[in-house]
N, C-alpha and C positions, 0 to 999 in steps of 0.2 A: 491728933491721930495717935494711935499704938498699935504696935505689933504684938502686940500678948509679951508673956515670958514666955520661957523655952520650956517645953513640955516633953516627957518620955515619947521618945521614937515605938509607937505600938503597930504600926502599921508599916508593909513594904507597900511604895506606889507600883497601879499594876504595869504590865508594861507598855501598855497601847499606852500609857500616858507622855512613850517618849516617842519621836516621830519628825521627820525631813518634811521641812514646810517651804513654801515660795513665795518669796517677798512680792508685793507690788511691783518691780523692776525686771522680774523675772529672773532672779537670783535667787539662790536658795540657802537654807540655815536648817539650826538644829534644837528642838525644843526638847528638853528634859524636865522630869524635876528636880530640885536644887539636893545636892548632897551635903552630908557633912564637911566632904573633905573638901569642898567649895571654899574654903576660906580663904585662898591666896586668890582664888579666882576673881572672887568679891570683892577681896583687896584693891586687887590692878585695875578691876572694871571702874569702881566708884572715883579710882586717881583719875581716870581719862573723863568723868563725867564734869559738865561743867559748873561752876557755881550757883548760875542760877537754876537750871535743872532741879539741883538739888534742892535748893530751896522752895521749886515745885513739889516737889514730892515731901520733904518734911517741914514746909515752913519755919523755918529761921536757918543760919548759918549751920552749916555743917560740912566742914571740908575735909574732914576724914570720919572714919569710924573707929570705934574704941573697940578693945577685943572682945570687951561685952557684946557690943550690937553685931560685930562680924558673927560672935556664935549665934544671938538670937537669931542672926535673918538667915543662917546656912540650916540650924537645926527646927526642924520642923517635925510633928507628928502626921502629915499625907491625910487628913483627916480634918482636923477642924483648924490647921495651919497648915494652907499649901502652898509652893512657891511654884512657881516654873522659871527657868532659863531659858534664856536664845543663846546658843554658840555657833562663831562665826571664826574658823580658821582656829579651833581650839581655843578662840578664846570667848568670855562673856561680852555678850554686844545688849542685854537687855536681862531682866528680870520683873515677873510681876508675881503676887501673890496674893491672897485672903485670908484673912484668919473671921473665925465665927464670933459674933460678937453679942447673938442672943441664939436660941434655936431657930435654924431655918434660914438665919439671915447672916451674912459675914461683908465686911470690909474689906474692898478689892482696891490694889495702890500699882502703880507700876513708874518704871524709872527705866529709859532709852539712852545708851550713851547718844551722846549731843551729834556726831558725824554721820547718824545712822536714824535717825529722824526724819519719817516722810518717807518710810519706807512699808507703811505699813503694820510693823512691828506691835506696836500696842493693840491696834485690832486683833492681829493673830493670836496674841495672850490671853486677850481677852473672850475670845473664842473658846481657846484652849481650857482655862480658867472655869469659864460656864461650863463645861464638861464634866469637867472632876468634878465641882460643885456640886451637881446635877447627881452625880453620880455619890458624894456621899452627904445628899438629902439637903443640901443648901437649895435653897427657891427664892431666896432675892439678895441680889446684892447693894451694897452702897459705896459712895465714893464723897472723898471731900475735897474739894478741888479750891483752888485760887481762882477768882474774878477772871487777874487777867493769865492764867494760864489756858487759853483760849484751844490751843490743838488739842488739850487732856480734855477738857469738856466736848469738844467737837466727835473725840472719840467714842464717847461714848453715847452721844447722840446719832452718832452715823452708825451703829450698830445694829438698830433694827427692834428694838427692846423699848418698851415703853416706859420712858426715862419721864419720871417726877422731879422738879428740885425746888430748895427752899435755903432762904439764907439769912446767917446769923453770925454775928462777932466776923464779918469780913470773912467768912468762908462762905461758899457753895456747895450745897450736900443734895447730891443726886440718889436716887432710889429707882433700883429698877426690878422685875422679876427677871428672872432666866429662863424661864421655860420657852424654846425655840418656838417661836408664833411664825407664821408665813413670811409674815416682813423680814423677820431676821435673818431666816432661812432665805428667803430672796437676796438678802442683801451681801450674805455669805456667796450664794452663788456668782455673783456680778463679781465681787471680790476676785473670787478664782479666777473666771472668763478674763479679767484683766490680767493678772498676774500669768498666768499661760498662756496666753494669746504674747502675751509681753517676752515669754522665755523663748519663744518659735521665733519670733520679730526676725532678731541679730541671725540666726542660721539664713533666713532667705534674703535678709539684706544687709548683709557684712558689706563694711568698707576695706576693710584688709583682712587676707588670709593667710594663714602660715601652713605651710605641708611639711610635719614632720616626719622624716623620714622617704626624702627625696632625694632621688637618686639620680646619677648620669648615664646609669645602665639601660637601654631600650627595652629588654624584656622584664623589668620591675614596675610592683604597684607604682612603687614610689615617683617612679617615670612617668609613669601612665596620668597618675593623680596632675601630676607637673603639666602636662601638656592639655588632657581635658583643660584643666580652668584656664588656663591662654589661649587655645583654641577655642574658646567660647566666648574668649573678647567680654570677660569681667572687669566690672570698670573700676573694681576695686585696686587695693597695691596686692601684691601678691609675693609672700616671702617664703623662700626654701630652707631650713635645717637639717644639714647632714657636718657633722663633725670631723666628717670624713675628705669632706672635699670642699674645694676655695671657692665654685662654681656650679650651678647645674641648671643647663638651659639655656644659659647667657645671665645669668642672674646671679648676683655674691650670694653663697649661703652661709649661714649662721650657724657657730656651736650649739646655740638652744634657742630659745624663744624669747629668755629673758635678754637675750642679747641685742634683740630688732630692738631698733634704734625708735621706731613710732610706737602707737598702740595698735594692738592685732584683737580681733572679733572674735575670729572663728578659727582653732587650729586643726587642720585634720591630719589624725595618730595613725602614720602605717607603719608601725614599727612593732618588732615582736613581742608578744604577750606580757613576758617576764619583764620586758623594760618599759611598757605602761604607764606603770606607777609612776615613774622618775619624769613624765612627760607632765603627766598632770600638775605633778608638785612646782614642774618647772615652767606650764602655763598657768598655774594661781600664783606664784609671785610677779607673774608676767600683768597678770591683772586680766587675764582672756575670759570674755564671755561665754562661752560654748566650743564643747569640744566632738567632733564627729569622728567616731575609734572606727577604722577600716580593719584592725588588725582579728585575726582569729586566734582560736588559741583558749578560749572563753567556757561558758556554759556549755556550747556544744561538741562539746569535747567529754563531760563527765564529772567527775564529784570532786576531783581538783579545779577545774576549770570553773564552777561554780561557787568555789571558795575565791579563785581571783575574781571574777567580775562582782562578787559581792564586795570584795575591798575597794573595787575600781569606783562602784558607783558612789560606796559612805566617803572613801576620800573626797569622790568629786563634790557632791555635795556638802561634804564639811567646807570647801574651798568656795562654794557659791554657784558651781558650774555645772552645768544643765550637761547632759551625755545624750548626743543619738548613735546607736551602737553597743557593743561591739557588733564585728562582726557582718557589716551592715554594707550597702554598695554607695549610700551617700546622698545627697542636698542636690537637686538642680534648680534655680529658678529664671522663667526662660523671658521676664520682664528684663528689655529690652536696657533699661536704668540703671539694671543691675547685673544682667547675663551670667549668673553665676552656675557652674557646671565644678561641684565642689563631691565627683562622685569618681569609680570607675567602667561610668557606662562612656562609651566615644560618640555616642549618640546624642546630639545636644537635640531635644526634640522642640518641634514648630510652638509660636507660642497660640497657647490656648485657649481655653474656658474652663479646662476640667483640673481638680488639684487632684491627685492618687495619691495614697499609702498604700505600700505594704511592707512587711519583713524581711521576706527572704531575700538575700542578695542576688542570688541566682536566678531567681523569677522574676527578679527586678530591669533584670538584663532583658530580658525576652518580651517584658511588657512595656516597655522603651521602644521595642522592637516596633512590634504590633502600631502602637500609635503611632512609631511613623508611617509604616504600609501603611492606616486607615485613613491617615492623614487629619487626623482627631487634632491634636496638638494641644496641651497641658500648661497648665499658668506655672504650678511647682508641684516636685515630686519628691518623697522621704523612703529610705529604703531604710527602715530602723532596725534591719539586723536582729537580732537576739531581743531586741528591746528591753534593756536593762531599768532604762528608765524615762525619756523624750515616748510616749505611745499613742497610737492612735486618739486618744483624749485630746491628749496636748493640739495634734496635728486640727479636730476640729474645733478646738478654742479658736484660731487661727483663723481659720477660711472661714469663719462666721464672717468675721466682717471686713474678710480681704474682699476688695472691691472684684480684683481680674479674675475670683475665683464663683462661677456658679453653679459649677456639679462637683460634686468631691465623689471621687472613685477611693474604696478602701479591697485589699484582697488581707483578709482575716486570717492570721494561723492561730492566736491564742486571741482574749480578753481577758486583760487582767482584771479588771472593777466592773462587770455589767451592768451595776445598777448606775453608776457613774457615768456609763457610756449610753446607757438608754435615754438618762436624763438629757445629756450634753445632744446626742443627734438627736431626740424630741422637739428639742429647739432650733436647734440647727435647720432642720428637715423644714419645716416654716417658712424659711427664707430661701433655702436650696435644696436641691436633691442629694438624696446620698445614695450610691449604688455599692452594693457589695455582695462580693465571694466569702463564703466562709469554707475555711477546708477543714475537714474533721468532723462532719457535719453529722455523720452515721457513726465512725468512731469517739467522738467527742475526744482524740485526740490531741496534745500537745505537743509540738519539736521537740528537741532535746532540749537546744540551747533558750528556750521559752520556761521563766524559772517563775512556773504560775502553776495552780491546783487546776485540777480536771474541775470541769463543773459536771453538777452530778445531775443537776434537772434535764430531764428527758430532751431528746430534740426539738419536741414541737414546743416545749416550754422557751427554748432559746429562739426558736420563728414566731413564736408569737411576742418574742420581747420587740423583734425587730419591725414586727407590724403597727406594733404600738407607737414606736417610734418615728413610725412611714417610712423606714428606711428600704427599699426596693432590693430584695436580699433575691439576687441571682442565684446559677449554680454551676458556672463555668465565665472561664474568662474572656470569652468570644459572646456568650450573653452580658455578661459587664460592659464589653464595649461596643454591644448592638443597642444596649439601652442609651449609654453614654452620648452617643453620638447622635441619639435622636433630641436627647434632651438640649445637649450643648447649640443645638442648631435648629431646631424647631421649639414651637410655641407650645406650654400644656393643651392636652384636647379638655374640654369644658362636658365630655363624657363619654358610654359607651358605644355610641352610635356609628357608623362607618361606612365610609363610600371608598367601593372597588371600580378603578377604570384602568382597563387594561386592552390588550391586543391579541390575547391568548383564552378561548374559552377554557382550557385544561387550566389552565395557572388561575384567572378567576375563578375555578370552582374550587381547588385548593386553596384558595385565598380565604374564601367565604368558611369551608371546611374547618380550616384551621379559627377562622374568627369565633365560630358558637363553640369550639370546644375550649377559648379562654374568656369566655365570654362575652365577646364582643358581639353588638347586636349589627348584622349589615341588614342596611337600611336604603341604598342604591347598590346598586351594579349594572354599570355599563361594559359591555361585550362589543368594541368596536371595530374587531375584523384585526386578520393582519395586513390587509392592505389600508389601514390608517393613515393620515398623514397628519404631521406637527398638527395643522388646523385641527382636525376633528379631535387630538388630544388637547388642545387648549380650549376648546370648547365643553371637551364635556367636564376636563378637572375643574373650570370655571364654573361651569352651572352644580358640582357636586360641592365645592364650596359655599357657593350662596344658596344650599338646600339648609334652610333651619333643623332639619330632620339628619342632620351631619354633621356628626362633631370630628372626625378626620379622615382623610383619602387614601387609599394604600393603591399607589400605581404601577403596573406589571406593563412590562414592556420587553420585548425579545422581536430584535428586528427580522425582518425576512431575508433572506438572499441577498447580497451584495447591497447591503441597504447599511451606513453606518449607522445612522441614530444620533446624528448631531444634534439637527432640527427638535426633534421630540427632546433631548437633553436641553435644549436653551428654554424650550415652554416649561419645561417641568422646572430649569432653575428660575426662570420667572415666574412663575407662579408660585413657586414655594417662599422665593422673596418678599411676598406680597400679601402671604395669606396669615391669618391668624387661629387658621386652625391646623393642624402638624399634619404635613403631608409626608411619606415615606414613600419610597420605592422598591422594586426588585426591577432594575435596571441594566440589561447585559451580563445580570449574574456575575456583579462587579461586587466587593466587600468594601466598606468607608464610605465615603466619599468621594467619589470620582470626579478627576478634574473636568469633567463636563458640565456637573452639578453643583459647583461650588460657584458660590457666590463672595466676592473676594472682600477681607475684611479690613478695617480702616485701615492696620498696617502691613494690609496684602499679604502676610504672611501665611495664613493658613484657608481654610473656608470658613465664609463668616455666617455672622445669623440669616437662617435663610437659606442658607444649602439644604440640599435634597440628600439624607442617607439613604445608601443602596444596601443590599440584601441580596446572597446570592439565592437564596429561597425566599418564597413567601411565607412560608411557616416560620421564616427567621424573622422576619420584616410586622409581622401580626403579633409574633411573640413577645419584641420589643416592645410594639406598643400597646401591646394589654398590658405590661409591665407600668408603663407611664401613664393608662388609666389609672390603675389601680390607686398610684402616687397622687395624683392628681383627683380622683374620688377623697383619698385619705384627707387632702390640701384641705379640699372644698366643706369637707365633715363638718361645723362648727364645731369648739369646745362646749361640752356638757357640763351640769354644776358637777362637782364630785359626788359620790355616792352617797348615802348620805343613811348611816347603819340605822338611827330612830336612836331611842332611849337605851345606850349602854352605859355602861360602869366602869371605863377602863382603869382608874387608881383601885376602883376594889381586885379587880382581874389581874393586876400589878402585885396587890396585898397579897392575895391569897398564891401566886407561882410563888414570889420571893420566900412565904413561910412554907408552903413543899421543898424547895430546892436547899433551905437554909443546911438540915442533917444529909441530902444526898448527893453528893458532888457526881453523879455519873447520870445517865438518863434514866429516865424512870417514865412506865406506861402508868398513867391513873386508874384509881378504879371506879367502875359506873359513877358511883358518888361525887368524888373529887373528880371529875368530867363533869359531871352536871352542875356543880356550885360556880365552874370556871366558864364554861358556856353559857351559862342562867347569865354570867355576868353582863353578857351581849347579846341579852336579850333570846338566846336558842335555848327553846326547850326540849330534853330528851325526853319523851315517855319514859315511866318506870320500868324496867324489867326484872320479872324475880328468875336469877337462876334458877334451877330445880335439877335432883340427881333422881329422882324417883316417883313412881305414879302417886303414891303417896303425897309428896312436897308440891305436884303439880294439881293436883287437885287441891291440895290448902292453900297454894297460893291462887287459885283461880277464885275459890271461894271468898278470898280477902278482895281481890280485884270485882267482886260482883260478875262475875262470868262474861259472857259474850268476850272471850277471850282466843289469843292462838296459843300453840305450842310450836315453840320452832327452834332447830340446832343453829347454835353460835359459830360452832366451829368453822374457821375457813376450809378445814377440809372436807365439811362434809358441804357447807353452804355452797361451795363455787364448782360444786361437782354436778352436773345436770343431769347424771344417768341417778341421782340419790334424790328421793323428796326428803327436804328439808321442813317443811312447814305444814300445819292445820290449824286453816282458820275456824271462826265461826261456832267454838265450841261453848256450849250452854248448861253442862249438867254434869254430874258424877260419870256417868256411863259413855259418854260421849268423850270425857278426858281419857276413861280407859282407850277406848277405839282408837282414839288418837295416837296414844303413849305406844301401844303396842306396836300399832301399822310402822309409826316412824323408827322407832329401836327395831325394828326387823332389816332395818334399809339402811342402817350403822353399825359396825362391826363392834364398838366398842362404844355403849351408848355413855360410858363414865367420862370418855373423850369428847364428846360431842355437845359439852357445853350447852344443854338445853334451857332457854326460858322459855316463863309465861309470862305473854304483856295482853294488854289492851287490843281487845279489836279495833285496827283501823281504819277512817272512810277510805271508800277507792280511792287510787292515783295513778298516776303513772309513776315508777321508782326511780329516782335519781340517787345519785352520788355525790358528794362534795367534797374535794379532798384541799390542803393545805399542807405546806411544808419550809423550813427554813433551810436555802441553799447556803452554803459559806463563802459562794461567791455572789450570786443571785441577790442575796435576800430572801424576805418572801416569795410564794409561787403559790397561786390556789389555780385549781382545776375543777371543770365541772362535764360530769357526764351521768348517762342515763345507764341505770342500773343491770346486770346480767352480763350471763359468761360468754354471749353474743358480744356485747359492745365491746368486754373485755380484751375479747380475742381479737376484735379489730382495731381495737386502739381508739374507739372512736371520745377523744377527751379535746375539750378545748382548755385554752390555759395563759392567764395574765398576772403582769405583775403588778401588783397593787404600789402604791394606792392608785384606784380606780375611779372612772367618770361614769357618768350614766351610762353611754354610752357603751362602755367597755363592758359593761352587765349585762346589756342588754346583747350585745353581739357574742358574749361569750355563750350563751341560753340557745342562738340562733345559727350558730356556725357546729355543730354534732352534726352530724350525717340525721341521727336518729332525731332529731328536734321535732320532724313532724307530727309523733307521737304527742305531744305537747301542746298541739295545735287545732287537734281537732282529726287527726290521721281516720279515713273510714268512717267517720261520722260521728266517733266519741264528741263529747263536750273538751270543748280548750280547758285547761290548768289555769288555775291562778296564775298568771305569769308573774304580774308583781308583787305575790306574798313570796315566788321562788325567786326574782331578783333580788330583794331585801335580804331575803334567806344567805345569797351567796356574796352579798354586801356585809353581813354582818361578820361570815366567816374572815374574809379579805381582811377586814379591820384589826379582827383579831391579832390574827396575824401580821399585820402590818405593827401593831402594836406590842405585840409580844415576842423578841425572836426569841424569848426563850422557850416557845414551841417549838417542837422539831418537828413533831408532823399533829395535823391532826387528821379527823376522818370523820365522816356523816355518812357511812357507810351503805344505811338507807333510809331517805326519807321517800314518801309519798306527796308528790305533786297533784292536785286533786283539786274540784272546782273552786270548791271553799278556802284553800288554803294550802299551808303543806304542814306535813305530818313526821315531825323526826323522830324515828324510832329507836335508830344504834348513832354512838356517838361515841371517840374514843380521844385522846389526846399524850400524848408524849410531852415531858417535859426536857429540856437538858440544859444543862449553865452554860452562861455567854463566856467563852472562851475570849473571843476577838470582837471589837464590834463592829457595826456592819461598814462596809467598803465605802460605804455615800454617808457615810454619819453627820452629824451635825458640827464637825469640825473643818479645815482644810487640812490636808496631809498629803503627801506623798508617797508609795509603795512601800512600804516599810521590805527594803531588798533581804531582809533575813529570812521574815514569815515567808514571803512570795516564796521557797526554796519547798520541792518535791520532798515531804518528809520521809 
């Protein structure tokens, strides 16, 4: 093996190259590239490695290095000799690198201090490694490995890369390309899922806790913190830190944390801002897994406070240590094994089915509340404050595959990764439901202390992310837990179909009312008086169950005069026990669960599966469960193949941005031209257009086009104005261009403005639009809608993130209000529909393929029997600053970028 010699330093690496990663164990570290001034680091790292290692990595004896090889392996050119580091606690825990070894292809080596093995480590480099490579034009790498160095081999077998090997003179030389194929990218993601799901673990099942900054005072967090997790009967040890006092609670307390005489899990920081830092440092010597910061004082505070929680979180993870917080109300988990109440709500709530997240402290308070009055009751709950860095991602790594958890409730202030979180609930949502609030929904804004960019895609582009995902996106927190409660406790409906039995004509025809206005088709209703009795209600919710033409019952019930409604509550909780299609109620104009309708669960604690949710309206009670159709339609969807664009070009569409972008570092609109050689690349063709300034130039250019041509203004200002004609088709001759030229320059104030061409006359269509654009949180975003200052003015755009299934093409064509146009609207003839699916397939890819598109546009094409017809086509270039949030690496929020610039 070689490392090259040392070559001129000509390149700086960029800076996405350095980045906070998560080990396998759910610990965290720090990947750079290697610098010069690495050399003592080098030093120390390779004394701590152990013999044979070493002679893994360079075959024969090597127990030190000479100052030669220190400088070869610290100085590098970031180019065709790259190295990367892990730093752990400031210091070196790993290093791997490549150097080029012909065009195209480079030797990749790496070397794990011997303690720190099995932690995943060499995956992550080699992750890492593939990147940069990738990124400056390497496409395969190779390794030489020892027989029996059996984990370095495995390494790179378990990576996902289609690994070749052959062997000679007692080595093994594997061969692999880099370019991220499905498998890799799968195997990457499983990576994560473990390593996250891993860092959540210890917060919900700590064996011992330490609360710093515990007090004897009654009116202190510190107090409060104290007594929650003892009142909650944690079966952990539970240890106090105040420097201040010999005691608090009955319990000795401790100067610091390194002082507690066992090891400690989880320490929660309620101490003030400025003294933070000194906790951290003194639970990573302590050796603490996670730390949950109560204190305020942070981000939401202003442009100092976000300079400390940016140091709070690089410390913490320079030291390994996962942060929920600042800022934050805290951890409850209400498993019975573990009964941990590690927050400052005094509400230890019943245990449940449903996991929550949310951020705000203070709304975390009130929705503890809530689910006791519903009597809902939660397996675990995270209030992650500011979410510096523990966020909603993490929280559903986790309840994937927590057993007690089967509906995850989220109330959203920010996203920091959407594309990362569409992915993560995609999957999720599979196995569970997921219900969510999002706040900011019309402002798309952000808290203060939420240290994340606005996203800038329209609203319906962020509901439609969440559709995609099946995730059941509410709009209030009384519909989160009218859905919650149906899901947790009845069975999915199998469709939209619906049987009404009730005792109130008025309440069953608002029943029905409300069902065709969310779609729900009623399909029974029984009107059984209000002199009903239990009998006649168990009779008819019986026969409307075993109606095949009913997929669920919605039962309205309001007793008469001095009449409880005991009776009718025991049929309806047996019956809902028994049934397998989700029965709901409006029951007494009772909210939750009423204990009459609960069906009591193994550990009696709360209502179990099988209870009956009540509703104090039926428009509440129909609402919820159109909501869990809809989930439940999305469940049952099968997966489509992916889209699937036909014959593109993307390395030439690659070739030709990178030689536009090379001289222009700022964004740049192409022209006709260079629009059309980047779009030809994927297959879309634009008709020609000849601008023209003069009746003269429109007539020679129509002439060149063979006539049967239009004239028509470019301009948006004159195009989207509908009091102004823009356009004359059908033009065939000299005299007929004059007619034209003049009508329409009489209708432009300034016809030098108004950008006129001549193109081709095209077959009829119907006009659509196709737009595309690269968000910086997003990703990709394509939209599609039907053309005019009609649709414009009413928004009517549907809109997904790619990459896309059939399915998502097909539904994005068919969910515009205007689609029936499309179809055959009044008797026209239908559109090609699948030349216009392709159409907006082929865009998606693009874009999915190129973020160095910032926007593009198909501003109009013609949908039309035979085909479609793309007329205007426009594209924006701009260089990749950052790359995308879900990239082909693992990472962590890089806490600088995430800051409002």
């Amino acid at each position: 093996m070689t490392d090259g010699t040392p070559t001129q330093e000509i390149k700086t690496p960029p800076a996405h190259w350095e980045s906070d990663v998560l080990l396998r164990d759910g610990r965290t570290a720090h990947i750079r590239p290697i610098r010069s001034d690495d050399e003592q680091l080098m030093v120390d790292f390779y004394s701590r490695v152990s013999d044979q290692s070493k002679y893994y990595r360079f075959f024969s004896p090597m127990p030190t290095l000479s100052e030669r090889d220190v400088r070869r392996f610290t100085h590098v050119d970031h180019t065709d000799r790259v190295a990367l580091v892990m730093l752990l606690q400031g210091r070196m825990i790993a290093v791997g690198r490549y150097d080029v070894v012909e065009p195209k292809e480079a030797e990749v080596a790496f070397l794990v201090e011997d303690r720190h093995q099995g932690r995943g480590i060499a995956q992550l480099l080699l992750e890492h490694l593939a990147q940069a490579g990738r990124e400056r034009g390497v496409e395969r790498f190779t390794a030489e490995v020892l027989p029996d160095n059996s984990r370095m081999i495995q390494t790179f077998r378990d990576a996902g890369y289609r690994v070749a090997s052959g062997y000679a003179d007692g080595v093994i030389t594997l061969e692999f390309p880099i370019d991220p194929t499905d498998t890799a990218i799968g195997v990457m993601h499983n990576r994560e899922h473990v390593a996250e799901s891993a860092s959540i673990h210890r917060f919900f099942h700590p064996t011992s806790v330490a609360i710093v900054g515990a007090s004897r005072r009654q009116d202190t967090i510190g107090q409060l913190l104290v007594r929650n997790l003892v009142n909650a009967d944690f079966a952990g040890r539970v240890y106090v830190v105040n420097p201040s006092a010999n005691a608090v609670s009955g319990m000795p307390a401790y100067n610091s944390v390194n002082e507690i005489p066992d090891e400690v899990d989880v320490a929660i920081v309620a101490v003030p801002a400025d003294a933070v830092t000194d906790v951290v440092l003194d639970c990573a010597a302590k050796g603490v897994h996670g730390l949950i910061v109560i204190s305020s004082g942070f981000a939401e505070t202003g442009d100092e406070g976000r300079r400390r929680q940016r140091h709070l979180v690089g410390l913490s993870r320079s030291y390994g240590l996962r942060l929920i917080g600042p800022n934050c109300l805290g951890v409850i988990n209400t498993d019975p094994t573990v009964s941990v109440n590690a927050s400052l709500s005094s509400v230890m709530p019943a245990r449940g089915r449903a996991g929550f997240f949310c951020q705000s402290g203070a709304l975390g308070s009130a929705i503890l509340e809530k689910v006791k009055n519903r009597g809902l009751g939660i397996s675990t709950f995270v209030s992650a404050g500011n979410r510096a860095d523990v966020s909603g991602n993490d929280l559903l790594q986790y309840w994937e595959e927590d057993d007690a958890t089967e509906v995850v409730m989220m109330y959203l202030e920010s996203i920091g990764n959407p594309r990362k979180f569409s992915r993560i609930a995609r999957r999720v949502s599979l196995r569970k439901p997921i219900v969510a609030v999002r706040s900011g929904r019309t402002t798309q804004g952000v808290p203060m202390g939420h240290t994340v960019r606005q996203i800038s895609a329209p609203q319906a582009a962020v509901d439609a992310m969440f559709r995609q995902a099946g995730i059941i996106q509410v709009d209030t927190l009384e519909d989160m837990f009218d859905v919650a409660q149906l899901l947790a406790h009845q069975p999915l409906p199998r469709g939209r179909r619906v049987a009404i039995v009730g005792n109130s004509d008025a309440l069953g025809l608002l029943a029905a009312d409300a069902a065709a206005a969310v779609g729900l088709v009623v399909n029974r209703s029984v009107a059984l008086g209000s002199d009903a009795t239990a009998e006649d209600f168990e009779d008819a919710l019986d026969e409307a169950i075993d109606d095949p033409d009913v997929d669920s019952v919605i039962a309205v019930y309001i007793p008469p005069l001095n009449v409880s409604g005991d009776e009718v509550a025991n049929v309806l909780a047996a019956v809902g026990e028994q049934s397998d299609k989700p029965l709901v109620s409006s029951f007494l104009g009772a909210s939750g669960i009423p204990e009459l309708l609960r069906v009591p669960d193994v550990a009696g604690s709360t209502a179990g599966r099988g209870s009956v949710p009540s509703y104090p309206a039926v428009e509440a009670a129909v609402r919820a469960l159109a909501r869990v159709v809809e989930y439940a339609v999305w469940l049952h969807t099968p997966d489509s193949a992916p889209a699937d664009p036909g014959d593109v070009d993307p390395p030439a569409a690659r070739q030709f941005v990178q030689r536009v972008l090379l001289d222009r570092p700022e964004e740049v609109l192409l022209d006709p031209e260079e629009s059309a050689t980047l779009l030809g690349a994927y297959g879309i063709d634009v008709w020609p257009a000849v601008p023209v300034a003069s009746l003269k130039e429109a007539q020679a250019a129509a002439r060149t086009l063979d006539w049967d041509v239009v004239l028509k203004a470019t301009a948006e200002s004159v195009r989207e104005r509908p009091d102004r004609q823009h356009v004359w088709r059908n033009i065939d001759s000299t005299s007929e261009m004059k007619e034209a030229w003049g009508t329409l320059t009489a209708f432009v104030p300034d016809p030098a403005a108004a950008d006129f061409v001549v193109q081709k006359n095209a077959p009829a269509g119907v006009p659509i639009s196709i737009r595309s654009f690269e968000d910086p949180l997003f990703g990709p975003v394509v939209s599609f809608g039907i053309s005019g200052p009609i649709i414009e003015l009413l928004a009517d755009w549907s809109y997904r993130i790619p990459p896309l299934q059939e399915h998502d093409v097909a539904a994005m064509i068919r969910e515009v209000k205007s689609s029936p146009l499309l179809f055959g609207y009044r008797g026209a003839q239908p559109v090609d529909v699948a030349a216009l699916e392709q159409l907006i397939t082929k865009v998606a890819h693009l874009q999915n393929d190129l973020p160095e598109v910032s926007a593009l546009e198909l501003s109009l094409a013609l949908a039309g029997v035979d085909g479609v017809t793309v007329l205007t086509g426009s594209v924006r270039l701009a260089p990749v600053r950052d790359p995308r949030p879900d990239s082909f690496v693992r990472r962590l929020p890089d806490v600088g970028a995430t800051l409002p610039d």
